[in-house]
PDB file of N, H, CA, C and O in Angstrom:
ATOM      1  N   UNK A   1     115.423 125.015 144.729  1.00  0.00           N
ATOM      2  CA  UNK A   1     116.237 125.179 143.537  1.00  0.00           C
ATOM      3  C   UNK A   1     117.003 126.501 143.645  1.00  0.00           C
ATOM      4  O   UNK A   1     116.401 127.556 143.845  1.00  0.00           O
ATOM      5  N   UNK A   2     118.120 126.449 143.534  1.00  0.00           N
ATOM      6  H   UNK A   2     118.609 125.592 143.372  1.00  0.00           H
ATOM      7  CA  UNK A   2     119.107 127.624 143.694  1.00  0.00           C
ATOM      8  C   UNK A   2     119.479 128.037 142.241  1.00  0.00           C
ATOM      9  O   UNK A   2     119.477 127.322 141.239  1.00  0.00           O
ATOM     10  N   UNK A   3     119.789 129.314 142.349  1.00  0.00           N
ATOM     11  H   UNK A   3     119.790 129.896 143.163  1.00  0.00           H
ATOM     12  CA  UNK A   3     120.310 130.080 140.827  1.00  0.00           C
ATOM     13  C   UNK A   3     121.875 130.321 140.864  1.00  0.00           C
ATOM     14  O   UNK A   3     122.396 130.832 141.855  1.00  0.00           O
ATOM     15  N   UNK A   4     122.647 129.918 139.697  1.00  0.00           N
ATOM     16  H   UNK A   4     122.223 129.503 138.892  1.00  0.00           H
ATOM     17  CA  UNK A   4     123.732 130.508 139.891  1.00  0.00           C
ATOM     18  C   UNK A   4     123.736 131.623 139.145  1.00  0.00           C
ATOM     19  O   UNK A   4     123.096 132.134 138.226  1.00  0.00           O
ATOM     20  N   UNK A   5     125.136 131.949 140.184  1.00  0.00           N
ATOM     21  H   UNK A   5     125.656 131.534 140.931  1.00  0.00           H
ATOM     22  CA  UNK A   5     125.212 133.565 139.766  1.00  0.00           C
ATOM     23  C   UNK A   5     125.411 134.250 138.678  1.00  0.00           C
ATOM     24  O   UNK A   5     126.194 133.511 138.081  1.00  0.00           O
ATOM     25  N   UNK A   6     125.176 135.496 137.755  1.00  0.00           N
ATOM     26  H   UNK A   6     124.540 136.096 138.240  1.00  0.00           H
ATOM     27  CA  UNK A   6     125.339 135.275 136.690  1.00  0.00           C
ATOM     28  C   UNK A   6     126.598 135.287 136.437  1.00  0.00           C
ATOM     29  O   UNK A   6     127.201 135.367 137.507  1.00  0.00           O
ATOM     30  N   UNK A   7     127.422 135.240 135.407  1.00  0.00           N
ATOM     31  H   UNK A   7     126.932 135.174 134.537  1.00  0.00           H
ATOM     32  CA  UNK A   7     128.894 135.548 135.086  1.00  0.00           C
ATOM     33  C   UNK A   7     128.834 137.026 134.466  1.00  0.00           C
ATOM     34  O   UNK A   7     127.949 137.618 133.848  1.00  0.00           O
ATOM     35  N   UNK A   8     129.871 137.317 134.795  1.00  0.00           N
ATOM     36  H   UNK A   8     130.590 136.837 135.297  1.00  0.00           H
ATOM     37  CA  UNK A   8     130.467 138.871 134.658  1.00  0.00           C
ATOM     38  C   UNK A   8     131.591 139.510 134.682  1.00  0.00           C
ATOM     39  O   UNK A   8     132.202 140.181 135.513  1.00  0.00           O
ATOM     40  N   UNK A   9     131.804 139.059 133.238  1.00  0.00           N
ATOM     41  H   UNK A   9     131.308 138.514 132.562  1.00  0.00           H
ATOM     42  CA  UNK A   9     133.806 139.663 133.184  1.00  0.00           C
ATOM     43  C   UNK A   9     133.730 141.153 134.017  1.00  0.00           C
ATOM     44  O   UNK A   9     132.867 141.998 134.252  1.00  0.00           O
ATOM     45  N   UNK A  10     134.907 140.980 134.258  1.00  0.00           N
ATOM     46  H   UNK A  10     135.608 140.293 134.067  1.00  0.00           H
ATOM     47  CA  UNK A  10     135.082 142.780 134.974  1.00  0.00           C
ATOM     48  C   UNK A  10     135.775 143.407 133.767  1.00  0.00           C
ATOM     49  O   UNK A  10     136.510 142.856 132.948  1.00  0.00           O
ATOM     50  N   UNK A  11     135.458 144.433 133.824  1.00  0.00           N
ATOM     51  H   UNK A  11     134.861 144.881 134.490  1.00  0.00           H
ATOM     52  CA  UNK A  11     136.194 145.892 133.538  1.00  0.00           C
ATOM     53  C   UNK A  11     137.687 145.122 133.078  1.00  0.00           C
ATOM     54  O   UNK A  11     137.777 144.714 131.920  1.00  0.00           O
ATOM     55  N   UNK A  12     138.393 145.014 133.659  1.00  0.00           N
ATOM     56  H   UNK A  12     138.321 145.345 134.599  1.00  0.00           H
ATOM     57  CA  UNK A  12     139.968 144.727 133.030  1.00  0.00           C
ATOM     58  C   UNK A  12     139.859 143.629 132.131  1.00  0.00           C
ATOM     59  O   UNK A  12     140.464 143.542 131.063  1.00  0.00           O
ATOM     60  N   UNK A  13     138.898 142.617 132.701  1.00  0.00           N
ATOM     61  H   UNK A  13     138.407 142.688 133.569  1.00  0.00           H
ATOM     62  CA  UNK A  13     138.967 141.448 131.573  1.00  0.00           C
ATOM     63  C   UNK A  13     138.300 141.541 130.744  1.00  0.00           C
ATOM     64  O   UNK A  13     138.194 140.416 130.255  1.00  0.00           O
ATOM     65  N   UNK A  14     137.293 142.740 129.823  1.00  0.00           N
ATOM     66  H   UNK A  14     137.379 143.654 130.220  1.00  0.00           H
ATOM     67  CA  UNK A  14     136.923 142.762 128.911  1.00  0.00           C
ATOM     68  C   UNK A  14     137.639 143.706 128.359  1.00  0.00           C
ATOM     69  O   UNK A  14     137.017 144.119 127.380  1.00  0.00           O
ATOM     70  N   UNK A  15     139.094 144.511 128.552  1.00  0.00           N
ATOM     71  H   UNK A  15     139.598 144.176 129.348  1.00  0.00           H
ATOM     72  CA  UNK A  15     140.307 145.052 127.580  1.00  0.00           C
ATOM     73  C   UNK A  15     140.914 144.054 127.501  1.00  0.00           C
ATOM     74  O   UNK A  15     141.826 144.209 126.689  1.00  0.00           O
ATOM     75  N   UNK A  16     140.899 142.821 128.030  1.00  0.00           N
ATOM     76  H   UNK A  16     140.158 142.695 128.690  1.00  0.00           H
ATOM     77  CA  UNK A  16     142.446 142.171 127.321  1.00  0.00           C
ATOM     78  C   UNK A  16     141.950 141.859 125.938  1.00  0.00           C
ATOM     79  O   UNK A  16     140.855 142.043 125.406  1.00  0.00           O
ATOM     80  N   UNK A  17     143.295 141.230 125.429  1.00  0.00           N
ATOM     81  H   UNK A  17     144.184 141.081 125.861  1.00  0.00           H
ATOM     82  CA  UNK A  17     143.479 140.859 124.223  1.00  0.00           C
ATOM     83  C   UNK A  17     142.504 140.016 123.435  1.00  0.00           C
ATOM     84  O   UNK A  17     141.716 140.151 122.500  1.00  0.00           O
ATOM     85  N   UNK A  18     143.136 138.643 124.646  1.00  0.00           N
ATOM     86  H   UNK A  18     143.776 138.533 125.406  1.00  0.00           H
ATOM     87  CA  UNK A  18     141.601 137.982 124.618  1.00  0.00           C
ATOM     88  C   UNK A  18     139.991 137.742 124.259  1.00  0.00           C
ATOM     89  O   UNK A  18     139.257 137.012 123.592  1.00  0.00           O
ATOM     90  N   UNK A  19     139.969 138.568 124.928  1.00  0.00           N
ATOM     91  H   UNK A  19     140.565 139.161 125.470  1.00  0.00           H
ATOM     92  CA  UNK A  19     138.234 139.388 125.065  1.00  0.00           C
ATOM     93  C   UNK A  19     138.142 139.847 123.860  1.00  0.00           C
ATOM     94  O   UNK A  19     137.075 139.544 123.325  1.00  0.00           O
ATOM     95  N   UNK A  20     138.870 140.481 123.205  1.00  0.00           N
ATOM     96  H   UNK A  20     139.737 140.727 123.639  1.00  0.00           H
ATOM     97  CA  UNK A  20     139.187 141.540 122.077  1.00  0.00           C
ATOM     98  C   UNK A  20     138.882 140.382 120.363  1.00  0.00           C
ATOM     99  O   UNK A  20     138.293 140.502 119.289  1.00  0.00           O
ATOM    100  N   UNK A  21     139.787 139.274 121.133  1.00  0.00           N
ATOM    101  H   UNK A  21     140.266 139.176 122.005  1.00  0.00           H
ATOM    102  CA  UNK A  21     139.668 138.629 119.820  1.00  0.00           C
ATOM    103  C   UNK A  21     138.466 137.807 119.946  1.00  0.00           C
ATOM    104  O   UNK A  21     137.898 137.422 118.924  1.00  0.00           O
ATOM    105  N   UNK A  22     138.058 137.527 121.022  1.00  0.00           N
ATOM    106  H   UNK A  22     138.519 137.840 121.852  1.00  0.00           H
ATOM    107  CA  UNK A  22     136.784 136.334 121.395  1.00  0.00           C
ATOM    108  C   UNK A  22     135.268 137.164 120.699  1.00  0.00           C
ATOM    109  O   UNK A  22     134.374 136.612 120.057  1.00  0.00           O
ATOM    110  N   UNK A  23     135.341 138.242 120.981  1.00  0.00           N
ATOM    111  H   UNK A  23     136.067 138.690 121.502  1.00  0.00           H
ATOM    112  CA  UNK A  23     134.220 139.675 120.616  1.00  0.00           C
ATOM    113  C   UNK A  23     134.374 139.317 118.985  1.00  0.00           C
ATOM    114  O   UNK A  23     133.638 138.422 118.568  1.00  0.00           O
ATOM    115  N   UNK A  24     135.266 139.948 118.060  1.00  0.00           N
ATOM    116  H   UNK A  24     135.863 140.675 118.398  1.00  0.00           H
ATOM    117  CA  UNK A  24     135.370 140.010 117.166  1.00  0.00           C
ATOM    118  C   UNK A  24     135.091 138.354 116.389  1.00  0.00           C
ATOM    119  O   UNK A  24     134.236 138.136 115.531  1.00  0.00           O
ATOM    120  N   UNK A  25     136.101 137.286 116.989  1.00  0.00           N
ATOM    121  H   UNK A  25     136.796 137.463 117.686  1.00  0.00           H
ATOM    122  CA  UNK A  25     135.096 135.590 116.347  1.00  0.00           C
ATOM    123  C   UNK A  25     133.422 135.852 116.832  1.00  0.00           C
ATOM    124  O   UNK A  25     132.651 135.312 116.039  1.00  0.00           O
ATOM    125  N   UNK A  26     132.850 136.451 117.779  1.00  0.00           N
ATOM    126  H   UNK A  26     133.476 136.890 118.423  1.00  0.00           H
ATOM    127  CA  UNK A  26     131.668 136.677 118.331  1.00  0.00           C
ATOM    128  C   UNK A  26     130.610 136.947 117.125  1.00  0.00           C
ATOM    129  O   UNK A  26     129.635 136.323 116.705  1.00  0.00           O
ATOM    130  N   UNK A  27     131.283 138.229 116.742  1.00  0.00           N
ATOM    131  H   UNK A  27     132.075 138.736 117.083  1.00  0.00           H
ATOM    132  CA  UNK A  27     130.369 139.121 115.682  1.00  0.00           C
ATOM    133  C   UNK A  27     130.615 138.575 114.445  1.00  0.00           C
ATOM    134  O   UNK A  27     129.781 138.637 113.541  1.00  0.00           O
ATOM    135  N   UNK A  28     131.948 137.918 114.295  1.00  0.00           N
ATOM    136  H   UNK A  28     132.626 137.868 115.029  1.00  0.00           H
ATOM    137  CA  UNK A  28     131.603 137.111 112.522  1.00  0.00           C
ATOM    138  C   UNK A  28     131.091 136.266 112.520  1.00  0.00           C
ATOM    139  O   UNK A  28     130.593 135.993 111.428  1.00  0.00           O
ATOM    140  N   UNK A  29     130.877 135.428 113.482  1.00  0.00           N
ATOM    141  H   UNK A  29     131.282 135.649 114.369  1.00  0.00           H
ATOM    142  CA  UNK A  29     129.940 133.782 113.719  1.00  0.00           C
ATOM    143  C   UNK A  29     128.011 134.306 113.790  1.00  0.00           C
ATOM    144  O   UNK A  29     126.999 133.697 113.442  1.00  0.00           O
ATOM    145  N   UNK A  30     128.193 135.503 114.327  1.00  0.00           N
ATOM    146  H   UNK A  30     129.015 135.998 114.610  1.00  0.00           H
ATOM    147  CA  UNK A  30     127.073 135.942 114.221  1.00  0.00           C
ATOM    148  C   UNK A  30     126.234 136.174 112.994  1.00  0.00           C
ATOM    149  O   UNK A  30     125.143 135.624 112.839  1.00  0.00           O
ATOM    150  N   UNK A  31     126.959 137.288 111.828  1.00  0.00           N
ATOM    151  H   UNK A  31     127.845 137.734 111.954  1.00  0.00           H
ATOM    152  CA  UNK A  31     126.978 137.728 110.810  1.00  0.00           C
ATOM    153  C   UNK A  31     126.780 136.505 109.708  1.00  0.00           C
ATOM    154  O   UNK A  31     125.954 136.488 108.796  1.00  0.00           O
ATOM    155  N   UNK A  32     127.887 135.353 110.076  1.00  0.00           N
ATOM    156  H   UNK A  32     128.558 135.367 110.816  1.00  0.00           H
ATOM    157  CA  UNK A  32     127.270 134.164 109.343  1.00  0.00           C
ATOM    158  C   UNK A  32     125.969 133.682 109.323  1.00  0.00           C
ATOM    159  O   UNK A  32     125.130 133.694 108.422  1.00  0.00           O
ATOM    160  N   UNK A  33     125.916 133.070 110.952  1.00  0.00           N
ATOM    161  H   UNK A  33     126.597 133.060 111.684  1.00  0.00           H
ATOM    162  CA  UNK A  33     124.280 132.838 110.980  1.00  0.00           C
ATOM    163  C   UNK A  33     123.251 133.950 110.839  1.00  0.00           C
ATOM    164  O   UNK A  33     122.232 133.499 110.317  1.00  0.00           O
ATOM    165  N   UNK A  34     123.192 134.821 111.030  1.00  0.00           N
ATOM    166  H   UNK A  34     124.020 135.188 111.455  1.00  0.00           H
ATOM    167  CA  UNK A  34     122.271 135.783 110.268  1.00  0.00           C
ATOM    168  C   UNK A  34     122.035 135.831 108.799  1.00  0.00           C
ATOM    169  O   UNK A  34     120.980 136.244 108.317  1.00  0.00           O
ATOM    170  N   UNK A  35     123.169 135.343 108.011  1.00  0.00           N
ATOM    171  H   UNK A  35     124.025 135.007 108.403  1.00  0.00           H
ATOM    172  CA  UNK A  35     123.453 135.438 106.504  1.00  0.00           C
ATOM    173  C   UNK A  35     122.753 133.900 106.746  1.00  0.00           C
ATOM    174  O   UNK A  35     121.552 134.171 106.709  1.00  0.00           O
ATOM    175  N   UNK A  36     122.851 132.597 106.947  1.00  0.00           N
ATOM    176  H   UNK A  36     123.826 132.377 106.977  1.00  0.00           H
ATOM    177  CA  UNK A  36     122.500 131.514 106.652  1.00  0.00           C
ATOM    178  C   UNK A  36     120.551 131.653 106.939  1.00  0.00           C
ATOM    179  O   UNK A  36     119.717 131.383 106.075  1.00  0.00           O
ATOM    180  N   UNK A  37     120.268 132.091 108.228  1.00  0.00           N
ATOM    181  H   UNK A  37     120.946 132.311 108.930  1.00  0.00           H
ATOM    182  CA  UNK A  37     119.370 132.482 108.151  1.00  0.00           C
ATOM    183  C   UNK A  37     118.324 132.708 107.870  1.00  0.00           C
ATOM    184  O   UNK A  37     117.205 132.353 108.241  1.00  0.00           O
ATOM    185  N   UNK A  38     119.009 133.782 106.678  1.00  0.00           N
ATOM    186  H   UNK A  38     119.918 134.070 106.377  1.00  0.00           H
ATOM    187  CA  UNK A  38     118.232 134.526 105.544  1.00  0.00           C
ATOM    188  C   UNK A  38     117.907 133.736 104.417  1.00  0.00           C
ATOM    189  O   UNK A  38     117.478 134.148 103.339  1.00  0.00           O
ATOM    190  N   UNK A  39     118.202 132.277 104.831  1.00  0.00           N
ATOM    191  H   UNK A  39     118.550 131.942 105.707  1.00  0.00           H
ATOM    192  CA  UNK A  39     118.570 131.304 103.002  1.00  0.00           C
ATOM    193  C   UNK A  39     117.452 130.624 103.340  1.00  0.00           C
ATOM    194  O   UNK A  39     116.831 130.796 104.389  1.00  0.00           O
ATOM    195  N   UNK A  40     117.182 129.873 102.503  1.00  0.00           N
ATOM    196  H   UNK A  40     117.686 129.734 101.651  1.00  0.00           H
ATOM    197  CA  UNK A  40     116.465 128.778 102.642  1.00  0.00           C
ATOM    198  C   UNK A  40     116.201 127.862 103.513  1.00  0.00           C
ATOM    199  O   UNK A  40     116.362 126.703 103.133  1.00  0.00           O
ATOM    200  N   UNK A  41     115.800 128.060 104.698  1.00  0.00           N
ATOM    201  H   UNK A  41     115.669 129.002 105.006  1.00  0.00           H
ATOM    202  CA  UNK A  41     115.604 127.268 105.919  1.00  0.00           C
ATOM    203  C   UNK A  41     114.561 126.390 106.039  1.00  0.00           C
ATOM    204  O   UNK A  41     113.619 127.016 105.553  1.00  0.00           O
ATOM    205  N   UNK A  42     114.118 125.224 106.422  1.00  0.00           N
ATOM    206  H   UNK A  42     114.884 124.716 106.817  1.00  0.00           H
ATOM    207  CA  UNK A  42     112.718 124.881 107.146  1.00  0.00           C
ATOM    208  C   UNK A  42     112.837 125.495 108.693  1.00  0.00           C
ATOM    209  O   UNK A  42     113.703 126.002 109.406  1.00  0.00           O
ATOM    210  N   UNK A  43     111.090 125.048 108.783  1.00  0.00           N
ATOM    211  H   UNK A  43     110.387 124.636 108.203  1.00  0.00           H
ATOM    212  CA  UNK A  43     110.949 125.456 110.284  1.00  0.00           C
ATOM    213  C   UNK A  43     111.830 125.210 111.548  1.00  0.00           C
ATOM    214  O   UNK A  43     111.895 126.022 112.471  1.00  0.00           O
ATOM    215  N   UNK A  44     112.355 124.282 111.521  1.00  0.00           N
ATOM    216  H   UNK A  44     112.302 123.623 110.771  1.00  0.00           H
ATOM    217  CA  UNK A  44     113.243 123.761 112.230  1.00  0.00           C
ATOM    218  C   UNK A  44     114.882 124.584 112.114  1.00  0.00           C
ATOM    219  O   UNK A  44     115.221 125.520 112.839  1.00  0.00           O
ATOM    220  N   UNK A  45     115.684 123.998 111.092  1.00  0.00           N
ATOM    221  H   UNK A  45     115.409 123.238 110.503  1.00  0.00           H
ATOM    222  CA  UNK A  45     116.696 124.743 110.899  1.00  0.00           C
ATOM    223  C   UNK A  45     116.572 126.367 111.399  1.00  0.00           C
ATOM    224  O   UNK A  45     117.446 127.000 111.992  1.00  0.00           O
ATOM    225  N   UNK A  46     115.358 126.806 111.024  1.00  0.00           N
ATOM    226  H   UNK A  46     114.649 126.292 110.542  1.00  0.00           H
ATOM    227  CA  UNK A  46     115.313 128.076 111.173  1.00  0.00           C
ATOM    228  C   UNK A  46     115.349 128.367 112.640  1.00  0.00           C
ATOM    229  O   UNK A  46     115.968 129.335 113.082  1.00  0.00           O
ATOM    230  N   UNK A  47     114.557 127.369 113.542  1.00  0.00           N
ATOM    231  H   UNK A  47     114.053 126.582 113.183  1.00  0.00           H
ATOM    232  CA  UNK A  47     114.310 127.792 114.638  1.00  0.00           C
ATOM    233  C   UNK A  47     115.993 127.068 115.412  1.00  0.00           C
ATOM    234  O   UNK A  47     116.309 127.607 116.473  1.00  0.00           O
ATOM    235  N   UNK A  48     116.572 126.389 115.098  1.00  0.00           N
ATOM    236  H   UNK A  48     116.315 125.951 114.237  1.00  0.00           H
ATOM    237  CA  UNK A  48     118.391 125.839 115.693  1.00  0.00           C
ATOM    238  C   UNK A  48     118.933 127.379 115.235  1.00  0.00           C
ATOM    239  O   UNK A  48     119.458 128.129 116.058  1.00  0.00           O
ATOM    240  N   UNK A  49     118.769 127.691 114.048  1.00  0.00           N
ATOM    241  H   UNK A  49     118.343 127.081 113.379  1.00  0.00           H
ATOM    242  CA  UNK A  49     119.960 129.091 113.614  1.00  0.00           C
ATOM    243  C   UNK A  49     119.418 130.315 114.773  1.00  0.00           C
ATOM    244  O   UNK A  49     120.195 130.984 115.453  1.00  0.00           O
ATOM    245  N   UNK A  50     118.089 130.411 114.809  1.00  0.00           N
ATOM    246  H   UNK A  50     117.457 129.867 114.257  1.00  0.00           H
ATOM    247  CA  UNK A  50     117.453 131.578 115.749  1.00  0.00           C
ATOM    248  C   UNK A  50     118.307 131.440 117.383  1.00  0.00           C
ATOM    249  O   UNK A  50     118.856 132.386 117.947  1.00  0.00           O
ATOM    250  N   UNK A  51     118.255 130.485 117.736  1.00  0.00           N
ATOM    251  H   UNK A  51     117.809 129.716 117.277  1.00  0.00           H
ATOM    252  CA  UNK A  51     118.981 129.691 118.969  1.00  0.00           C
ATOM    253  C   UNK A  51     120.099 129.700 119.111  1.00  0.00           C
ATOM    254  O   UNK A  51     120.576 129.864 120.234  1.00  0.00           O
ATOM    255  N   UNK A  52     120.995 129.497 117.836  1.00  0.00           N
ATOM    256  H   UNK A  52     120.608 129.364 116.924  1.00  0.00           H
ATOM    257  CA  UNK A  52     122.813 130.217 117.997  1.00  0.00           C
ATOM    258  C   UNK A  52     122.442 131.473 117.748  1.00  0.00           C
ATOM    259  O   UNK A  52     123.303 132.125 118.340  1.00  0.00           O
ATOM    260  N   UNK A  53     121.768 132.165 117.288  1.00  0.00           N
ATOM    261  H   UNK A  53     121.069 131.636 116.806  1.00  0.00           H
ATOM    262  CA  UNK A  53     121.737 133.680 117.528  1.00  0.00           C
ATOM    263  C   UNK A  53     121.890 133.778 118.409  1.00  0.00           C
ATOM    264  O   UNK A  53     122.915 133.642 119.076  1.00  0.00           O
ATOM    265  N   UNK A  54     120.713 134.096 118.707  1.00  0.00           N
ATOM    266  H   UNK A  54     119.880 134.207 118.165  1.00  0.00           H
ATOM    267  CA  UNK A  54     120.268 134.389 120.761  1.00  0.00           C
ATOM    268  C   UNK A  54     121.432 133.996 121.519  1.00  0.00           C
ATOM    269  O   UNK A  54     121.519 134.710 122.518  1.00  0.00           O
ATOM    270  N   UNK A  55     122.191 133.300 121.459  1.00  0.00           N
ATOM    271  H   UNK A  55     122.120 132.720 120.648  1.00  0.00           H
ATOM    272  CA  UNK A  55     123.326 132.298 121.895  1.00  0.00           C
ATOM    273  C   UNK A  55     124.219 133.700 121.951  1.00  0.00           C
ATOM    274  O   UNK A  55     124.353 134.287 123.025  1.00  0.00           O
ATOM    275  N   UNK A  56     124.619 134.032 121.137  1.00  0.00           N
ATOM    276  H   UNK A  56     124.510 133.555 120.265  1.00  0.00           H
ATOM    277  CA  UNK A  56     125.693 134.495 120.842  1.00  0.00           C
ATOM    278  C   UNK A  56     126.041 135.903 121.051  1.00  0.00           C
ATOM    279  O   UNK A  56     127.128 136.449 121.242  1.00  0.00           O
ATOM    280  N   UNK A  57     124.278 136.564 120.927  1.00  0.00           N
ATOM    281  H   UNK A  57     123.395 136.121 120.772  1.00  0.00           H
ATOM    282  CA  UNK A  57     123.539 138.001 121.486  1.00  0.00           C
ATOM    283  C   UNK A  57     124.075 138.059 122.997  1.00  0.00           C
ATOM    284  O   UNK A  57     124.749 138.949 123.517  1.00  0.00           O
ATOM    285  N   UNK A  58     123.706 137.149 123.427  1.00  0.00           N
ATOM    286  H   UNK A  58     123.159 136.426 123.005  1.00  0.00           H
ATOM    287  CA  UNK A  58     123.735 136.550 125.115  1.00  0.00           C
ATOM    288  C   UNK A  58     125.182 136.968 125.736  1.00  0.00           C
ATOM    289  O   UNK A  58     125.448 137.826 126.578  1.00  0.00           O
ATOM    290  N   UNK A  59     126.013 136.074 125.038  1.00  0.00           N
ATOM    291  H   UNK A  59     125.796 135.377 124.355  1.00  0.00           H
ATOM    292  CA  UNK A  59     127.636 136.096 125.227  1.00  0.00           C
ATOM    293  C   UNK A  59     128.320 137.534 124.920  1.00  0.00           C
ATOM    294  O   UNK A  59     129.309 138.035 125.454  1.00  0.00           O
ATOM    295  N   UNK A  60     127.418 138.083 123.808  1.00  0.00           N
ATOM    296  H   UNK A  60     126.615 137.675 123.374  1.00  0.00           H
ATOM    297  CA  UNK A  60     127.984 139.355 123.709  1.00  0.00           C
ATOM    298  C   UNK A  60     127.676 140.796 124.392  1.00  0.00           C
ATOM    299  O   UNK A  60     128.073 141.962 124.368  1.00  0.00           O
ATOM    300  N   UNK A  61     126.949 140.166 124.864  1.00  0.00           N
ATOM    301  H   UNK A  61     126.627 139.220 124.883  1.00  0.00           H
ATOM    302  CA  UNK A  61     126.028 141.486 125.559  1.00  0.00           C
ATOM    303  C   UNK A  61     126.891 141.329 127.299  1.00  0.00           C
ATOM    304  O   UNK A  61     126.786 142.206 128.157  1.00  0.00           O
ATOM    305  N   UNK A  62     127.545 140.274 127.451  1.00  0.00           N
ATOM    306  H   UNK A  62     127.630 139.562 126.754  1.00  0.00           H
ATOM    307  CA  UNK A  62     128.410 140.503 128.603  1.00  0.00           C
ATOM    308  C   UNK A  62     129.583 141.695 128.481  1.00  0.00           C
ATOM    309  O   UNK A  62     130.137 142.264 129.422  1.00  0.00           O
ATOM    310  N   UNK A  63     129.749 141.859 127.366  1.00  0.00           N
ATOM    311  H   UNK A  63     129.299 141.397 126.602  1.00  0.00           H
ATOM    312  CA  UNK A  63     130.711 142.872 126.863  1.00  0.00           C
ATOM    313  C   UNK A  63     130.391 144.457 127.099  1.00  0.00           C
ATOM    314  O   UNK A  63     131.259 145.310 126.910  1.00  0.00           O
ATOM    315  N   UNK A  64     128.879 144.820 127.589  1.00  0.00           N
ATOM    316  H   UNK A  64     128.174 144.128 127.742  1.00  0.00           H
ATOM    317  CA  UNK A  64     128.598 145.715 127.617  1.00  0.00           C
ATOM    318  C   UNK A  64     128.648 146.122 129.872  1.00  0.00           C
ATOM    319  O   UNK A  64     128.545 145.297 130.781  1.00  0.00           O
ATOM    320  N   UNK A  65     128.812 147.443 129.950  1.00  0.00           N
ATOM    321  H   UNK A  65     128.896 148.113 129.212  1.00  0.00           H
ATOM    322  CA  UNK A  65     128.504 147.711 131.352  1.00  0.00           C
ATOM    323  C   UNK A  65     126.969 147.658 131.928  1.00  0.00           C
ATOM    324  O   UNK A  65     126.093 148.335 131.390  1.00  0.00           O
ATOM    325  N   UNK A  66     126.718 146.887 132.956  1.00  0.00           N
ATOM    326  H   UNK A  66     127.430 146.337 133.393  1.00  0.00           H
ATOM    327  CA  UNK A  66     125.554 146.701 133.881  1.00  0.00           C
ATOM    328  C   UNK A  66     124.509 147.597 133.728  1.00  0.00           C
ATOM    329  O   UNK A  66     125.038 148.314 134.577  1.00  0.00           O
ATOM    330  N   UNK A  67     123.520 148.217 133.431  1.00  0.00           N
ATOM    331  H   UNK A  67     123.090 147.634 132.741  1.00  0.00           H
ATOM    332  CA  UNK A  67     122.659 149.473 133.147  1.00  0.00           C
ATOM    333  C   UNK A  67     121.982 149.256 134.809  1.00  0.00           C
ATOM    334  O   UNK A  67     121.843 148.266 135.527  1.00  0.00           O
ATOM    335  N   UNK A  68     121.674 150.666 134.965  1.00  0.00           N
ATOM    336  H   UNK A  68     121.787 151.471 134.382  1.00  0.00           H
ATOM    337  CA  UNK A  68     121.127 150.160 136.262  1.00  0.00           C
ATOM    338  C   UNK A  68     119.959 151.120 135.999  1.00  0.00           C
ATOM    339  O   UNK A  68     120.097 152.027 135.178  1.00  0.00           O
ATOM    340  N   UNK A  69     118.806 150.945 136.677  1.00  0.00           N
ATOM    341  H   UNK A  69     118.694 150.209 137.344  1.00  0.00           H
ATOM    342  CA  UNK A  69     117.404 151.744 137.008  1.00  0.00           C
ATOM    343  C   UNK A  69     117.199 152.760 137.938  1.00  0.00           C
ATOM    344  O   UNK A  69     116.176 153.119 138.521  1.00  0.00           O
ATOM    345  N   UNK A  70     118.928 153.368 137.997  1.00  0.00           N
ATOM    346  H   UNK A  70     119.759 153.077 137.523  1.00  0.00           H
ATOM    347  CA  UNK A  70     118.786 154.691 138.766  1.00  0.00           C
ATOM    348  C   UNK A  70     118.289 155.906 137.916  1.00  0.00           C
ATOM    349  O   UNK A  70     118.773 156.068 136.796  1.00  0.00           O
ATOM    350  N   UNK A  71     117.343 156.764 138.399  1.00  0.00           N
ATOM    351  H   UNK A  71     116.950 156.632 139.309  1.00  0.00           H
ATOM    352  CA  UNK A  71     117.499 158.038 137.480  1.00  0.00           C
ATOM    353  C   UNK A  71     118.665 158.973 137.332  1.00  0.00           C
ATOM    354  O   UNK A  71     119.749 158.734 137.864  1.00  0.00           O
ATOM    355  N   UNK A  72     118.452 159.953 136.663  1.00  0.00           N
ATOM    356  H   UNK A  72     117.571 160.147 136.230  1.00  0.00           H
ATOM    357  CA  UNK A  72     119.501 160.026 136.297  1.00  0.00           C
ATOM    358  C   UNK A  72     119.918 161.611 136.878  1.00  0.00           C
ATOM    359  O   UNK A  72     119.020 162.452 136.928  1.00  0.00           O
ATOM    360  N   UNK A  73     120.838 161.849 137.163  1.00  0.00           N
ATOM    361  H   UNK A  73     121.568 161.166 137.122  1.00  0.00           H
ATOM    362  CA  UNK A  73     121.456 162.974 138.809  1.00  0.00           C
ATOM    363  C   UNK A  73     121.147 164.592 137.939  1.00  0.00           C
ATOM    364  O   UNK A  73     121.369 165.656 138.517  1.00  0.00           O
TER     365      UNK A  73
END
C-alpha cells in the first residue's frame, strides 16, 4: 500500500487572491459549524458537525509554513 504525497500549496500560491478568498469562505464555514454545534445536536449530528470541523482545520492548516524539529540556532 503506497501513500500519497501530501499536498502543499507553495509560498506564492498561498498570496494569491484565490487562496485569500478560499481562507476567508474557510473560516466563516467554520465559525458556522462551530455555532451549529453548540445547538442542539444528537450524538450523531454532533459527531458529522465534529467531522466538517476537523475537515476544514485540516484544509486550513495548509495555509500555515511546515514547522520543522530543528532546534533552534
Amino acid at each position: 500500500m503506497t501513500t500519497e504525497p501530501k499536498f502543499k500549496p507553495t509560498k506564492t500560491e498561498r498570496m494569491s487572491p484565490l487562496w485569500g478568498a478560499l481562507v476567508k469562505h474557510l473560516e466563516t464555514r467554520l465559525a458556522h459549524l462551530r455555532n451549529q454545534n453548540d445547538g442542539d445536536l444528537d450524538q450523531v449530528e454532533t459527531g458529522k458537525q465534529r467531522g466538517r470541523i476537523a475537515e476544514i482545520k485540516a484544509l486550513l492548516s495548509l495555509d500555515k509554513d511546515e514547522q520543522t524539529n530543528s532546534p533552534p540556532l
